[in-house]
N, C-alpha and C positions, 0 to 999 in steps of 0.2 A: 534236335531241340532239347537244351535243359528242362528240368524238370517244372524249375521255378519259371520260366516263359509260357511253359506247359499250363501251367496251374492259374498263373496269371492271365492267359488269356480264356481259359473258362471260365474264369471270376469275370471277365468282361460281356461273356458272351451269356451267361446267367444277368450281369446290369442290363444288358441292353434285353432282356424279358423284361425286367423289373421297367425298365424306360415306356415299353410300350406297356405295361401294366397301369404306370404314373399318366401318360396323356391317355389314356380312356378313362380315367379319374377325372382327369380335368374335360372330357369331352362328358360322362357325367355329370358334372357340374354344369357347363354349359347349357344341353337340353335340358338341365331342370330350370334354368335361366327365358326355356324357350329361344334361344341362341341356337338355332339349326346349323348356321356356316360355320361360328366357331366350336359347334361340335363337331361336324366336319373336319375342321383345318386337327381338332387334336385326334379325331381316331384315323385320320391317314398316317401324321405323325407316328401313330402305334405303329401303323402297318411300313414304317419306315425302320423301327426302330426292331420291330420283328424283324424286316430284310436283314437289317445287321447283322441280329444274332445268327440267322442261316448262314451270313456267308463267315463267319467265326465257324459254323459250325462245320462246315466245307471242309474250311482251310485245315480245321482239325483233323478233320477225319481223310484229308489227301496228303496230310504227313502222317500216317497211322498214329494219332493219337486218340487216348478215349474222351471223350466228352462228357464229362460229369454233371448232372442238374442239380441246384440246387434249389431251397426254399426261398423266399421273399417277405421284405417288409410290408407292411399296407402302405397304400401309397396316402399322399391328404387326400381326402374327398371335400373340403371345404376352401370356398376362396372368398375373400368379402368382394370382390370387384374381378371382371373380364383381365382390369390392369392385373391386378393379382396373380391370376392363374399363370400371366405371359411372364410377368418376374419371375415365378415361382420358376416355370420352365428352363428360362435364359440360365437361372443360376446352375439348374439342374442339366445343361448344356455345358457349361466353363466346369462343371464335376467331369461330365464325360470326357471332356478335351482335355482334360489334367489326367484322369487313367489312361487315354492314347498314347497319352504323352509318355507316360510312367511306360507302358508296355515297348512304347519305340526306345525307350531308355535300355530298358531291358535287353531289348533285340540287339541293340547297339553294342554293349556291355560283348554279350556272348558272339559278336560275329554273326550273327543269323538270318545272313544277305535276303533270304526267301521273306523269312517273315519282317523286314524291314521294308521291302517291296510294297508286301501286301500288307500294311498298315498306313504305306504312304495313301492308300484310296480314302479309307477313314480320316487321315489329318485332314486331305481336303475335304474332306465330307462336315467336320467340324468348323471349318472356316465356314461355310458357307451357313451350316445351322445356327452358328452364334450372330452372323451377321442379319442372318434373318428374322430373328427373335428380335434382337436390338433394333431393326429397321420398325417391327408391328410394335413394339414399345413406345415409339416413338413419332409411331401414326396415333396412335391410343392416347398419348399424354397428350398431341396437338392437338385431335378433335375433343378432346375433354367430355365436355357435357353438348354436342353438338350431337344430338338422336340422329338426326339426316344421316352424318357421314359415319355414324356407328352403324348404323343397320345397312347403308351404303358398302362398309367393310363387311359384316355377317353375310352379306350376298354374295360379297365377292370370295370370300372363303367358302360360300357353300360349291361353287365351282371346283376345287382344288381337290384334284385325285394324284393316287399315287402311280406312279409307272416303275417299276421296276430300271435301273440303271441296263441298256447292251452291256452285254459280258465283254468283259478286256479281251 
């Protein structure tokens, strides 16, 4: 593995800290909203976006490479509306799926059959997150100011755990 795929993927595996940093910001927001479900729905997302980083961190360390940490930005802690915080995410999802992208580019570039393998698990993993962002977006804008089906949805996200993906 070059250097620059090398470097490139710890720079991803340091975002995807920062990612589960950003939805416990917005899962803060929430409970002070008193929004228990969609604090839920964003500290699993953390805990989704922590798996990432581990298995960046794997992959790294099963091609002997080091793992470098880095620091972090603050993430927002303020959102004027639940809509809010879900844009804010979405876009901060099409960020992560533009770095995938860039790093499959990368892998591409150099030949680097392994690590184009093991990135294909993340592309689909971003198809599915951007879709699901866009789908609560759009549950969000249609119930508008309907209380019933907004606290209807906070229920139904206080259900939602994370499971770990079976190993390939």
């Amino acid at each position: 593995m070059k250097d620059t795929l090398h470097e490139a993927l710890n720079e991803q595996l340091n975002f995807e800290l920062y990612s589960a940093h950003v939805y416990l910001a917005m899962a803060a927001y929430c409970s002070g909203e008193s929004l228990d479900g969609f604090a839920n729905f964003f500290v699993v997302q953390a805990e989704e976006e922590r798996f990432h980083a581990s298995k960046i961190y794997k992959y790294l360390n099963d091609r002997g490479k080091r793992v470098n940490l880095t620091g972090m930005s603050d993430p927002l802690n303020e959102y004027s509306s639940i809509l809010d915080a879900f844009e804010h995410a979405f876009e901060h999802e099409k960020e992560v799926t533009r770095r995938i992208y860039h790093l499959s580019d990368l892998a591409l570039n150099d030949r680097e059959h392994a690590t184009i393998q093991f990135l294909k698990w993340f592309i689909d993993e971003q198809v599915e997150e951007e879709s699901m962002f866009d789908s609560i977006i759009h549950k969000l804008k249609r119930i508008d100011k309907d209380s019933n089906a907004f606290f209807m949805l906070d229920a139904e996200f206080l259900q939602r755990a994370f499971t770990p993906p079976a190993a390939e």
